[in-house]
ZAMARGU-4260 file (C-alpha; in steps of 0.2 Angstrom, whole numbers, plus 5000, padded with zeros to 4 digits):
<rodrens>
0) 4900/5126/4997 | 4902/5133/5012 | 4900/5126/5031 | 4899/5142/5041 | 4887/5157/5041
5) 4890/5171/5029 | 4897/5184/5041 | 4909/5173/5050 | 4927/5179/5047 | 4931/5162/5041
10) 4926/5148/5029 | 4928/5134/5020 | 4925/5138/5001 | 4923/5125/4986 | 4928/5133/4971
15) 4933/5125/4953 | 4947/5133/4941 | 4953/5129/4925 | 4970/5120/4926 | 4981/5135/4920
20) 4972/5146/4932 | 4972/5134/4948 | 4989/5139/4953 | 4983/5158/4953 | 4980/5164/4971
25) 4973/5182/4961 | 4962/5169/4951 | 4959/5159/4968 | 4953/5175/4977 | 4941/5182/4962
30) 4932/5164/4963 | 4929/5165/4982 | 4923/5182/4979 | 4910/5179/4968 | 4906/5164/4976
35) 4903/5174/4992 | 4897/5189/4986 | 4911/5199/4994 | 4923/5214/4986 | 4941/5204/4982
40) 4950/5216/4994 | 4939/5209/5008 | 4948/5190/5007 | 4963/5192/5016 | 4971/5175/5016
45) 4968/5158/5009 | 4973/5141/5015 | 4972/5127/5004 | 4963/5111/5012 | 4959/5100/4996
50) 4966/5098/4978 | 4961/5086/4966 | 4960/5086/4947 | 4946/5084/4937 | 4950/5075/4918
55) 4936/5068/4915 | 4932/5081/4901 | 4944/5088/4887 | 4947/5105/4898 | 4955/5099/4912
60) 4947/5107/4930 | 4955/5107/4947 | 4944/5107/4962 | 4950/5116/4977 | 4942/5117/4996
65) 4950/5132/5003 | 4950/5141/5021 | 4946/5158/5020 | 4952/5173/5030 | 4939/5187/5029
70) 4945/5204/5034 | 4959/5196/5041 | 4971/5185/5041 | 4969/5166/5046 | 4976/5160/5064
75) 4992/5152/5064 | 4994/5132/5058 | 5000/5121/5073 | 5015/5113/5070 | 5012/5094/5069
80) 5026/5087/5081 | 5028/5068/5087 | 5025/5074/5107 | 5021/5054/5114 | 5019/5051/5135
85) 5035/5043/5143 | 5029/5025/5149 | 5024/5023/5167 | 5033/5013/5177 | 5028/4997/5178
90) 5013/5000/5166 | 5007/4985/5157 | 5017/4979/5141 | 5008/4976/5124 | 5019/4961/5111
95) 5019/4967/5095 | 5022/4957/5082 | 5030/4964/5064 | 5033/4985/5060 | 5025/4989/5049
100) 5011/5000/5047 | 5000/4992/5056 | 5012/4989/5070 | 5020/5005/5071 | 5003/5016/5072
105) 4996/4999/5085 | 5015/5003/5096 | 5013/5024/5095 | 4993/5024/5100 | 4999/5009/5115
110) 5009/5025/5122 | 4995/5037/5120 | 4985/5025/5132 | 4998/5022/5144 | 5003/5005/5140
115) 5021/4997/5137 | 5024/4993/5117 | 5038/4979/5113 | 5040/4976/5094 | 5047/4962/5086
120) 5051/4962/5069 | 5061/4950/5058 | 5070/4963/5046 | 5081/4974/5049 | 5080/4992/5051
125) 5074/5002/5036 | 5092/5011/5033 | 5101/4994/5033 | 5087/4987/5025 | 5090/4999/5008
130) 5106/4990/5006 | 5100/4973/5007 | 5089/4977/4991 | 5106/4980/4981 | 5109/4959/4980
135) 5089/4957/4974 | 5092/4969/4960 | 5110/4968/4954 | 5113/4949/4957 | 5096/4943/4956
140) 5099/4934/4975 | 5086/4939/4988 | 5089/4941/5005 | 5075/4932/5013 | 5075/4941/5031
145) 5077/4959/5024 | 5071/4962/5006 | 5057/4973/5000 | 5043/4965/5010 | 5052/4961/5027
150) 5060/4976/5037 | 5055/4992/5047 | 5040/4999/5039 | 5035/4983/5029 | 5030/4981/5011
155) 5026/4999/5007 | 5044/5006/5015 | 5050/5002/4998 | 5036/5001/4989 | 5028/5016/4983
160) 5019/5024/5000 | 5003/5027/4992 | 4990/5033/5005 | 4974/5032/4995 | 4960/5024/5005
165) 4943/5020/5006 | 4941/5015/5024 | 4935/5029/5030 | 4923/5021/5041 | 4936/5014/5050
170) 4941/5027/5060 | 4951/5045/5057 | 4960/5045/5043 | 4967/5063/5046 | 4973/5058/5062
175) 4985/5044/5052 | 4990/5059/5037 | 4995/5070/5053 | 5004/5057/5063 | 5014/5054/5047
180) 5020/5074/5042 | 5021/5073/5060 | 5036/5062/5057 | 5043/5069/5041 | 5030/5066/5028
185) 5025/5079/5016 | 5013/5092/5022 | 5006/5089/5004 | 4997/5073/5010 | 4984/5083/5021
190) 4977/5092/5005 | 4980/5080/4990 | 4966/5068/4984 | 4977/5053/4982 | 4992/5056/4994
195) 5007/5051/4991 | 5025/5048/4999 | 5036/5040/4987 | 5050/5027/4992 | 5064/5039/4993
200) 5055/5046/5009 | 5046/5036/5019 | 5059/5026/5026 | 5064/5043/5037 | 5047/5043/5042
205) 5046/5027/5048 | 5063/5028/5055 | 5057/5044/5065 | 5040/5034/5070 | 5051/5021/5077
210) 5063/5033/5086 | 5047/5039/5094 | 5042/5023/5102 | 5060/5022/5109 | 5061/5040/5116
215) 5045/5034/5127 | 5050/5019/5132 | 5043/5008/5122 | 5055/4994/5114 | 5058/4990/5097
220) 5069/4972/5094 | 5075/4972/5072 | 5080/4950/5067 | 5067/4944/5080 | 5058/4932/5070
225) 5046/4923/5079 | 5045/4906/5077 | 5032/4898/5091 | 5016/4906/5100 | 5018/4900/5118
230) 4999/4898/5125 | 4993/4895/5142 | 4976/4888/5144 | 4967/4893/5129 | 4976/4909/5131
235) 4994/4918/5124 | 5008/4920/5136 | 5022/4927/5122 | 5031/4921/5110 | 5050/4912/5106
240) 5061/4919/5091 | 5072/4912/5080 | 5087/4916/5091 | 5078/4906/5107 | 5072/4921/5115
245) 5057/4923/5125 | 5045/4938/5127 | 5033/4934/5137 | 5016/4945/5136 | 4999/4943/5140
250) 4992/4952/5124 | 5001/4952/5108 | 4996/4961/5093 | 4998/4950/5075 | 5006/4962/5064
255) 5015/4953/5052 | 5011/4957/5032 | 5004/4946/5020 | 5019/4937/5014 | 5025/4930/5031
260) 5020/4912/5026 | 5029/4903/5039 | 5019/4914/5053 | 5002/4904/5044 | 5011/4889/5044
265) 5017/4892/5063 | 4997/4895/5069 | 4993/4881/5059 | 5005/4868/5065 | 4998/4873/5083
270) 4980/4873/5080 | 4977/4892/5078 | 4962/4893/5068 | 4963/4901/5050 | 4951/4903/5038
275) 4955/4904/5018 | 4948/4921/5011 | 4950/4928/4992 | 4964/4937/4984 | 4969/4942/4966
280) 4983/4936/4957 | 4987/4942/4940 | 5003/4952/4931 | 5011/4970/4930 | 5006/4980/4918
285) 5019/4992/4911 | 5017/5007/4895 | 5027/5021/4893 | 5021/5035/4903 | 5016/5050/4892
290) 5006/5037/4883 | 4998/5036/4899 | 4998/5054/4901 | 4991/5055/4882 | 4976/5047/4887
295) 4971/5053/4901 | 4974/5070/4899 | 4968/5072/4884 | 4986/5078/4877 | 4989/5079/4859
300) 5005/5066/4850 | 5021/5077/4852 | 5017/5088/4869 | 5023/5088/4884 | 5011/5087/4899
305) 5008/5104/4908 | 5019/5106/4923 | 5006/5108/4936 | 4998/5090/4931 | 5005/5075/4939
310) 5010/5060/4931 | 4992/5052/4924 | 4985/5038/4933 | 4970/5025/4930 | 4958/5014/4941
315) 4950/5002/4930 | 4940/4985/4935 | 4925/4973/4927 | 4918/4957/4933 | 4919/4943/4924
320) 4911/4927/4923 | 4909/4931/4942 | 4929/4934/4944 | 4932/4953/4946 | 4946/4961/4934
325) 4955/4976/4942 | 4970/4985/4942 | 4979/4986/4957 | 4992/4998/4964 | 4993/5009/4950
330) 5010/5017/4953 | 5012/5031/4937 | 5030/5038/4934 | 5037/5024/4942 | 5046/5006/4943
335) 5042/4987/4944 | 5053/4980/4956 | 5057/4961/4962 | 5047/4958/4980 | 5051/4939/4981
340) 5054/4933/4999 | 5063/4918/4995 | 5076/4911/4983 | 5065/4901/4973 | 5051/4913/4967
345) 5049/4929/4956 | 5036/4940/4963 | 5033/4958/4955 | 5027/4973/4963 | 5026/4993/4958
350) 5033/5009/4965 | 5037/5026/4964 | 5046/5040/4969 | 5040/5057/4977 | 5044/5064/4960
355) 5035/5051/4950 | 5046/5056/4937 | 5050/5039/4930 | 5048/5036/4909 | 5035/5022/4915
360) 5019/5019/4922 | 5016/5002/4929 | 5001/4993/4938 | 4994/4974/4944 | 4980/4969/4933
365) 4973/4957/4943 | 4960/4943/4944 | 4949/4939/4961 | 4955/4920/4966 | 4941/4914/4978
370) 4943/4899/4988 | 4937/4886/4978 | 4950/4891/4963 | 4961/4883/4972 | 4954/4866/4977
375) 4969/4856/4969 | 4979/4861/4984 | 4967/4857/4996 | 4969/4838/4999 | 4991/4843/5002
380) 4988/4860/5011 | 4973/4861/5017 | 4969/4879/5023 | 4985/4885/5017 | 4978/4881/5000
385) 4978/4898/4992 | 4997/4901/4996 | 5002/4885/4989 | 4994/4891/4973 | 5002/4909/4978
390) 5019/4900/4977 | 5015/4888/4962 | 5015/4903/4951 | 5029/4910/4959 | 5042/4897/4957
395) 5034/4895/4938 | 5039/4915/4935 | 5056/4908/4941 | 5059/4892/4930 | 5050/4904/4915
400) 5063/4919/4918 | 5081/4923/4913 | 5088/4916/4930 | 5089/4926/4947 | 5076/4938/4946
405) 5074/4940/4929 | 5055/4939/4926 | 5044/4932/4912 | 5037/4944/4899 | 5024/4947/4886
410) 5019/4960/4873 | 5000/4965/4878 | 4995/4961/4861 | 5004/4945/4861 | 4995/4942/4875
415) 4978/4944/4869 | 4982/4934/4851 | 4992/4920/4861 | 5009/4920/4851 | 5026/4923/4856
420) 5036/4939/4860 | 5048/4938/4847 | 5058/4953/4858 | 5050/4966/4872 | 5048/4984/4874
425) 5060/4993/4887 | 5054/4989/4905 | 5058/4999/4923 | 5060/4981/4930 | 5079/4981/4934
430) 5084/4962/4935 | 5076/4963/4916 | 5061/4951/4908 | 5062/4936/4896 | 5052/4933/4882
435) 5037/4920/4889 | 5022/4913/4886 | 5012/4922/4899 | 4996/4917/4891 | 5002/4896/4892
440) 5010/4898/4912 | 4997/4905/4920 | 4982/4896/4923 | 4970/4893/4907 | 4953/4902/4919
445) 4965/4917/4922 | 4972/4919/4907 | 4954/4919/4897 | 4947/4933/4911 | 4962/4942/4909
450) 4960/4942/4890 | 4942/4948/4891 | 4946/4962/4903 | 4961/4970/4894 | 4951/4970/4878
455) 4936/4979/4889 | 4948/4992/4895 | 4957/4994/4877 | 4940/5000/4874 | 4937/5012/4889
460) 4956/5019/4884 | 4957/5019/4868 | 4976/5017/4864 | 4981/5006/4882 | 4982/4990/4869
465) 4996/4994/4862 | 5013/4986/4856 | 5023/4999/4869 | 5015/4989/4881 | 5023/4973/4892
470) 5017/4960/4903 | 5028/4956/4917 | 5024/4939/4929 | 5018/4938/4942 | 5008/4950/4954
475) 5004/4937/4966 | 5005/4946/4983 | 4991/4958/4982 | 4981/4954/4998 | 4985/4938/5011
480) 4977/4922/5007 | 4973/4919/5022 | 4961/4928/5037 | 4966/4926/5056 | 4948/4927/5063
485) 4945/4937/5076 | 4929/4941/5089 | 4920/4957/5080 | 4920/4965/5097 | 4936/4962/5106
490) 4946/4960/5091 | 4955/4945/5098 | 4955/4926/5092 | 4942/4916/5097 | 4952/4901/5102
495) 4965/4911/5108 | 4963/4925/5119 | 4975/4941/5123 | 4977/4936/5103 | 4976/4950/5092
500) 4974/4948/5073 | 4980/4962/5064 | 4981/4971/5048 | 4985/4965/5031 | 4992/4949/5036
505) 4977/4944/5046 | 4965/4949/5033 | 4958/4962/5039 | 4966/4978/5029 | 4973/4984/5011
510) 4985/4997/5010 | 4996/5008/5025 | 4980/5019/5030 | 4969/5003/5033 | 4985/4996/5041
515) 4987/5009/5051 | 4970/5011/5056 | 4969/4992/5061 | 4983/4994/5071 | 4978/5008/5082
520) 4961/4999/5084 | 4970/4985/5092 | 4980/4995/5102 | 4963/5001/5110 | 4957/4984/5111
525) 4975/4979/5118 | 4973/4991/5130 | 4953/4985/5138 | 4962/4967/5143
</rodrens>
C-alpha cells in the first residue's frame, strides 16, 4: 500500500516480513523495493510508522508501515516538546476535579484555549504516592486517600499504562501518543499496535504533564477532596473540600475515576441526577507466562520465546445467556496487585512493567452486570445499587482471604469441577491468596457464566485449562457503575449547568486514551460557557 504517487520521493509502504527477518533493515529495504518496483540503491532511508505482529498462523509475520526516503534521505523528525501558552491575565478559570487522565489532558488543552485550569485532586502526588503503596502490599493496610487508585495520574499511574484503544471516533488519538512522549513516554508508543508504558514510567510522565500545567499558570492543589458541590440557581458555583476550602468556579470539570464512591454519594445526597449503567465483575486470571507464550506463539515445550517477540497476550470474550464473558485488561509478563480503596475490601487489579518481564500473565475475566442484576440493593440504595453489589463482593473477598490483603484463591480446574484447592500454584499477587471457594462466594448466575465461558475459551486455547492456573477474587472495578448524564451537545448536566461530567467516573470512557480524549473534549466544551 502506498498513499502517494509513484514518483514522489516519499511514501508510506505496507510491507510483511517473517519475524526473524523483520528486524532487518537490508531485508526491510529489499521488500520496499519489489514492492515499488525500484533498484534497492534507490531507497535511502526508512522510518518506521507501524509494527504489529501477526500469530495467527504457525510462522509468525510482523506487519510494518514504513516512511520511505527515495533518492534521499527523509526530513528531519520534530522533536515532541511540552511548549503550553502562559495564562492571560485575568483569563477565565476552569475547576477540575480529580488528575487523572482525563483531568490532566481536560487541564493541558484548557491552556491551549486560553483558559485558567485549577485541579483538585484527593491523592497525593505520584512520587509520594509510590511510597503509600508500601503499607497496601507489605502490611496489608490501605491507605484510603493515596493508594493505587487515588493520586496524580489515577488508576493507570500504577496500574500497567496500557494505551490500546478503540475510540477512535472520539477524536485524535495521535495527538494524546504525542502529548505523552512529549512528556517522557516512549517514542515506541507512536509505532506499536498495542502501546504500552509500564508502571515504572509513567508516573514521570504524568509528573512532567503536571509540571506543565504549573509552568503556565494553571494550578494544581494534591489532598483536596471534595466533599460538597455548591450550586446557584440550578447552576455550579464551586466546590468545598475536606479541609473547608472553597473554590469557587463557574464550570467544573468532573474528573474523578470510577472508584470515588463518596463523589456518587455526594451528587446523590444533593439531587444531582445519576443513572445506573452496566459494568463487569468477575476475577483475575493468572498462568504462568511461557504457557501463555506456548500458546500463542505457537512455541514448542522446552523453548524460549525469540527475543524480538514480546510477552504473548489474549483478548477473548463470548456472550452468554445474554451476559457477555470477556477478558479484561490483559497485562502479560506482569503482576496482580491490591487496588482496594478502603480497609474493608479486597479488590484486585493487573499491571505491568515497561519490560513485561514478569514470570506471569494475568487478566480480569469478567461478566457484564446490567442493572437489573442488581435489584436486591435497590429498595436500600437505590441508584447506587450496582456499587453496593460492587462492595458486597469486596468485603466477601476480605472475610474469605487470609486477613489484610490477602485474597481469596481458586485453581481454574477447581473452579470449573466445584471442589476445594487443597493448595495453589505460585501467584504475582504480593499480599498472597487463600485457598476459597470462589465457585460458592460469588454469586450462583456469575459463577455458572463464568464456568461456561472458561470451558469455551479452554477450547479456543487449548492448554489455558490447566492446573498452573489460579483464580484470584475479585475484579470488581472494571468500569463505574454509575453514569453522570450529561447534554449530548454541551456536554454538561442537565440539571446542573457549568457541570461537566467527565471520563471514566462519569461513564463516559474506558482506559487512559478514552480518558484522555473525554477530557480535552470537555475542556473545549468548558471553554464555549
Amino acid at each position: 500500500m502506498s498513499n502517494r504517487t509513484a514518483d514522489s520521493t516519499q511514501q508510506l509502504i505496507d510491507i510483511v516480513l517473517p519475524l526473524a527477518q523483520s528486524d532487518d533493515l537490508c531485508a526491510q529495504k529489499e521488500a520496499v523495493a519489489a514492492q515499488l518496483g525500484r533498484p534497492v540503491s534507490e531507497i535511502q532511508e526508512l522510518r518506521l510508522r507501524k509494527h504489529s505482529i501477526d500469530a495467527r498462523q504457525r510462522t509468525i509475520k510482523v506487519q510494518l508501515r514504513l516512511e520511505v526516503g527515495i533518492g534521499e534521505a527523509l526530513p528531519p523528525e520534530p522533536t515532541l516538546r511540552p511548549d503550553y501558552p502562559q495564562v492571560p491575565v485575568g483569563a477565565p478559570e476552569v475547576l477540575i476535579i480529580g488528575c487523572g487522565p482525563a483531568g490532566l489532558f481536560a487541564a493541558l488543552h484548557c491552556l491551549e484555549l486560553g483558559l485558567k485550569p485549577i485541579i483538585l485532586e484527593r491523592g497525593k502526588d505520584a512520587s509520594a504516592r509510590r511510597f503509600d503503596l508500601g503499607p497496601i502490599l507489605k502490611a496489608g493496610r490501605v491507605i484510603e486517600e493515596s493508594n493505587y487508585c487515588f493520586g496524580e495520574g489515577g488508576a493507570g499511574t500504577f496500574s500497567d499504562g496500557k494505551l490500546y484503544t478503540r475510540a477512535t471516533k472520539r477524536g485524535p488519538v495521535r495527538t494524546i501518543y504525542e502529548t505523552l512522549v512529549a512528556h517522557g513516554a516512549p517514542e515506541r508508543i507512536l509505532v506499536d499496535a498495542h502501546p504500552h508504558i509500564g508502571s515504572n514510567l509513567l508516573p514521570k510522565v504524568v509528573m512532567a504533564m503536571r509540571e506543565s500545567i504549573r509552568a503556565s499558570g494553571g494550578e494544581v492543589h494534591f489532598g483536596a477532596r471534595v466533599e460538597a458541590f455548591l450550586l446557584h440557581n440550578q447552576s455550579i458555583a464551586g466546590v468545598r473540600t475536606g479541609d473547608d476550602r472553597e473554590f469557587l468556579c463557574p464550570r467544573v470539570i468532573l474528573a474523578t475515576g470510577h472508584s470515588a464512591r463518596d463523589i456518587y454519594a455526594r451528587l446523590h445526597a444533593q439531587n444531582i441526577r445519576l443513572e445506573q449503567k452496566p459494568f463487569a465483575v468477575g476475577v483475575r486470571i493468572e498462568h504462568p507466562q511461557p504457557l501463555i507464550d506456548r500458546l500463542q506463539y505457537h512455541i514448542e515445550p522446552g523453548q524460549d520465546r525469540p527475543r524480538n517477540l514480546p510477552a504473548a497476550s489474549y483478548r477473548l470474550a463470548t456472550k452468554i445467556d445474554d451476559r457477555g464473558v470477556h477478558s479484561f485488561c490483559m497485562c502479560p509478563g506482569g503482576f496482580i496487585v491490591p487496588a482496594a480503596t478502603e480497609n474493608d475490601e479486597v479488590v484486585v487489579n493487573g499491571m505491568s512493567l515497561a519490560r513485561r518481564d514478569s514470570p506471569f500473565a494475568n487478566s480480569g475475566m469478567v461478566v457484564t452486570v446490567e442493572p437489573e442484576d442488581t435489584v436486591d440493593f435497590h429498595p436500600e440504595h437505590g441508584v447506587l445499587a450496582g456499587m453496593a453489589f460492587q462492595k458486597a463482593l469486596e468485603q466477601a473477598a476480605k472475610q474469605h482471604g487470609g486477613g489484610g490483603q490477602v485474597a481469596p484463591g481458586q485453581r481454574v480446574t477447581d473452579f470449573l469441577a466445584g471442589r476445594d484447592s487443597s493448595d495453589l500454584p505460585k501467584t504475582s499477587y504480593f499480599p498472597g491468596i487463600h485457598p476459597a471457594r470462589i465457585d460458592t462466594i460469588l454469586p450462583a448466575w456469575i459463577v455458572s457464566r463464568l464456568r461456561r465461558g472458561l470451558r469455551l475459551f479452554g477450547e479456543q486455547m487449548r492448554g489455558y485449562i490447566t492446573e498452573e492456573c489460579n483464580l484470584v477474587g475479585f475484579e470488581t472495578r472494571t468500569s463505574s457503575p454509575v453514569r453522570i448524564p450529561r447534554d449530548a451537545a454541551s456536554l454538561e448536566h442537565p440539571e446542573v449547568a457549568g457541570l461537566f461530567p467527565c471520563g471514566e467516573g462519569a461513564g463516559f470512557a474506558g482506559g487512559i486514551v478514552s480518558a484522555a480524549l473525554d477530557g480535552i473534549r470537555c475542556a473545549e466544551a468548558a471553554s464555549k460557557r
